[in-house]
N, C-alpha and C positions, 0 to 999 in steps of 0.2 A: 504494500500500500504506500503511495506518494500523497502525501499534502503537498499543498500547493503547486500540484501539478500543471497547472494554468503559468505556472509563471517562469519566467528567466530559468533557472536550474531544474523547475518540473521541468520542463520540454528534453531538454540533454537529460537526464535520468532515466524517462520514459524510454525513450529509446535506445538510452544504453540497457537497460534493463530488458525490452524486447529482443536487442537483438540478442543475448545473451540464452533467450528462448524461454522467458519469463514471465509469466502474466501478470499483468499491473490494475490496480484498483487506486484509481486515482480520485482525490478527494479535492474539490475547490470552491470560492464563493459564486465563483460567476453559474448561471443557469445552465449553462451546455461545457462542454469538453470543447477546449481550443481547436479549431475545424485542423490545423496541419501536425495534430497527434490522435485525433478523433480514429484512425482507420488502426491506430497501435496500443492503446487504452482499451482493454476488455470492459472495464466498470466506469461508470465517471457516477459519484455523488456528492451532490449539490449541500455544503454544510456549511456553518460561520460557527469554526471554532474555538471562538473565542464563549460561546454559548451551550452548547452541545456535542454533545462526540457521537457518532451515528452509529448505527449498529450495524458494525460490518465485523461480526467474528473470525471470518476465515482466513486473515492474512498470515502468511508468514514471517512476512518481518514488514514494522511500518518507518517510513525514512518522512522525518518530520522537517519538512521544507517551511512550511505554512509560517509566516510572521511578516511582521515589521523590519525592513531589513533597511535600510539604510541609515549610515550614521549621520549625516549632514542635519538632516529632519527630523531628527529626535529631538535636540535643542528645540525645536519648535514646540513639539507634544510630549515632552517626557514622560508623563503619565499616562497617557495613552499607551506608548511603547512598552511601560514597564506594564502595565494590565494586560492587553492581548496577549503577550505575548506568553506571561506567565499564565493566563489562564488557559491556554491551548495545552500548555502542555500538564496543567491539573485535571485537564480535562479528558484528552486522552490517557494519560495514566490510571484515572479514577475510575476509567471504563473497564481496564483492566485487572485491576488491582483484585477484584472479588472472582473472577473470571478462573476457569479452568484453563484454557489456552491462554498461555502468556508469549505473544511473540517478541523478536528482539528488537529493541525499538531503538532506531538511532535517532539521537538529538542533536541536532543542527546546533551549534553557539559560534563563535569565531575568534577567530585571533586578533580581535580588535579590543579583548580584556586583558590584553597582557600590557602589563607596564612597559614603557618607552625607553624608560630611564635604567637600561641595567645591559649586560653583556649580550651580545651577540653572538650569535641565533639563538632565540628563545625556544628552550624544548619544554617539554609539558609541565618537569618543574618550574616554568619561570613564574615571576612575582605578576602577580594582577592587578591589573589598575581599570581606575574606575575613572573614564577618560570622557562618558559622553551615556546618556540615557540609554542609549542603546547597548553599551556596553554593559549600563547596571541591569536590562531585562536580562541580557546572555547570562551573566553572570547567577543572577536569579534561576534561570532555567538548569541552570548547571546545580544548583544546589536542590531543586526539586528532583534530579536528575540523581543525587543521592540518596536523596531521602526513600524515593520511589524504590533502589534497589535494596532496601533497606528493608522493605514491605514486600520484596520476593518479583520487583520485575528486572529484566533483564536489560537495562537500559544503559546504551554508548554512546557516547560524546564522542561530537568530532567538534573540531578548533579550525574550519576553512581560512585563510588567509585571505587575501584579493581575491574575488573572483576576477574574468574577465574572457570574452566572447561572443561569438557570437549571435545577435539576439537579445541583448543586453538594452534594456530601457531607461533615459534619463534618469539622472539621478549618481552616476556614477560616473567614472573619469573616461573611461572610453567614450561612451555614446555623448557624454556632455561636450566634447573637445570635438565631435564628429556635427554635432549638431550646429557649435559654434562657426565652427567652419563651411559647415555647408550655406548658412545665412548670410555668407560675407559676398559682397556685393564686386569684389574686387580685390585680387592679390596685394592690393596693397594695405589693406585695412589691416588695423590690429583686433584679434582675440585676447577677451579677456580670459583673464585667469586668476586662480588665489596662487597660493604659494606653491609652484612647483619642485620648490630645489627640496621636498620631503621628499622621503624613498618609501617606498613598499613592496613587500613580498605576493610577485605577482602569479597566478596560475591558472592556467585555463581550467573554463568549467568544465571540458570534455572528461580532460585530466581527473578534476577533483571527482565527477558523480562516477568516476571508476572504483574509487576510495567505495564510498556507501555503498554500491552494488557490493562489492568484496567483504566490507565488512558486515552488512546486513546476510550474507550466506554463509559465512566462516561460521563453520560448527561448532568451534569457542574460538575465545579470543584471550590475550594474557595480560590486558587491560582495560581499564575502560574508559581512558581521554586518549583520543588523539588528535593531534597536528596537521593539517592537509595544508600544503605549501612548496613551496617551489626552491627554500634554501638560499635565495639572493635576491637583492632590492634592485628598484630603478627607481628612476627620477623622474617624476609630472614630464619634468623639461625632455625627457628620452621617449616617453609614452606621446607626447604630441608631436616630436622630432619622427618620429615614425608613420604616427599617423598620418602629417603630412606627406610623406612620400611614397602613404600607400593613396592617397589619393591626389597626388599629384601636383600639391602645393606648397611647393619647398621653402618659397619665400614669404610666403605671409609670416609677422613677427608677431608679438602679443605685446601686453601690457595687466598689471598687477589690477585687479579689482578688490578693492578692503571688502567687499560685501561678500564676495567667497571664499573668504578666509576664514578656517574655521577656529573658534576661540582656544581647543586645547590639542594643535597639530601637534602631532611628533614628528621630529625631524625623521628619523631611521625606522624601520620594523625587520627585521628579517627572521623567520620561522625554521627551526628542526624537524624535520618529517624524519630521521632516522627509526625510531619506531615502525614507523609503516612499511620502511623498506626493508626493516630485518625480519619483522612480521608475517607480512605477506606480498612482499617483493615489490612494491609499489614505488615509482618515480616518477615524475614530469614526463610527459613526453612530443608535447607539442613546444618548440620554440616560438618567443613575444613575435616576432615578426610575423610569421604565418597566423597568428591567434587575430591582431590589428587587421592584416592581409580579408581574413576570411571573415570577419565583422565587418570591414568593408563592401565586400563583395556581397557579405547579406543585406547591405541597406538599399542595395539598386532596385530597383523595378524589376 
């Protein structure tokens, strides 16, 4: 079962999960199943779980995508963020908690609760920080995510990093920089931007929803937090250097905008996925260029 299968990493999970020769029960608010995963989704129902958990017993493992996921816009709603998000996952657990079948349930959080301020690459013992509303719902979810196993379910945290790919909706550095760009009236305008000279630990989604399929079928596992990351940062200024020369416009320059500048950047993140690769052999394997490359070529008509 996918939550939030309607969205940015439903779609790449779905179908990594299809092709894998898997049958998927995908769960979302919208009323129908997104028409270009509709023919590879066996079940689609209709829930807002933030309210109700729906009675679909027979999953074998559920990969909980569903939430609030951007950190920019939490400053806006903090409370919002920290409610939905926490009560999804009260929600689904609470369903199962009394329940004879317990499947294993992976919980999405990310690596955006890890403190900034400490040695690099952060592995799963790094220190947490509490950096942005959205940070304190993961962090939240993570400690239900204890609690839960506590009371006999079997539930695993994953810590994704960047996403980045493509099908990727405003909101986030790719498609914001892609969009900026495409509005520009002429190569000679500047793109605004907040602070590029931060780095982050980037990885394609294709990459990461290989993680959850693997570890939602691993027939045990020797942990229950992991890392999903790519082990090196780039720079805003490398991500839109790129971008422009997958779409062809080398010389447009930018210019700083105070208004997208978020109040607690960190300059550096770089994440440990070692665990995953000793685990169950897992690595990167699409390079940044080709990842920008094919987010491009998915925006065309």
């Amino acid at each position: 079962m996918v939550t939030g299968v309607n969205g940015f990493v439903g779609h790449h999970l779905a179908r990594e999960l299809t092709s894998s020769g898997l049958s998927v029960i995908g769960v979302g608010t919208d009323e129908t199943i997104a028409p270009d995963i509709a023919d590879i989704v066996n079940e689609y129902h209709q829930a807002d779980l933030s309210e109700h958990w729906p009675d679909i017993p027979h999953a074998r493992a559920i990969i909980h995508l569903a939430g609030l996921a951007a950190v920019g816009p939490s400053f806006d709603n903090p409370q919002k963020y920290i409610n939905l998000n926490s009560a999804m996952v009260t929600n689904l657990c609470e369903y199962y908690v009394n329940r004879e079948d317990k499947p294993r349930i992976i919980l999405v959080s990310s690596g955006a609760i890890y403190d900034g301020h400490q040695p690099m690459p952060i592995n799963e013992s790094g220190a947490i920080g509490l950096s942005s509303p959205y940070a304190i719902s993961k962090v939240l979810n993570e400690n239900q995510a204890t609690y839960y196993r506590q009371r006999g379910l079997d539930c695993v945290t994953v810590r994704p990093f960047n996403h980045i790919g493509p099908g990727q909706a405003p909101g986030f550095i790719l498609p914001d920089f892609y969009e900026r760009l495409s509005q520009l009236e002429d190569s000679s305008a500047a793109v605004p931007v907040g602070n590029i000279d931060t780095r982050r630990d980037y990885t394609d989604v294709r990459d990461i929803v290989r993680v959850y399929g693997k570890l939602a079928l691993a027939d045990s596992l020797q942990h229950t937090i992991y890392n999903v990351c790519s082990g090196a940062s780039v720079s805003g200024t490398e991500i839109l250097d790129k971008l422009k020369e997958a779409m062809d416009l080398p010389d447009v320059s930018f210019e700083i905008d105070p208004s997208l500048v978020r109040p607690t950047d960190i300059e550096n993140i770089v994440g440990d996925s070692s665990r995953l690769k000793e685990e169950i052999g897992w690595e990167p394997q699409i390079p940044l260029q080709q990842t920008i490359a094919d987010f491009v070529a998915n925006q065309q008509p």
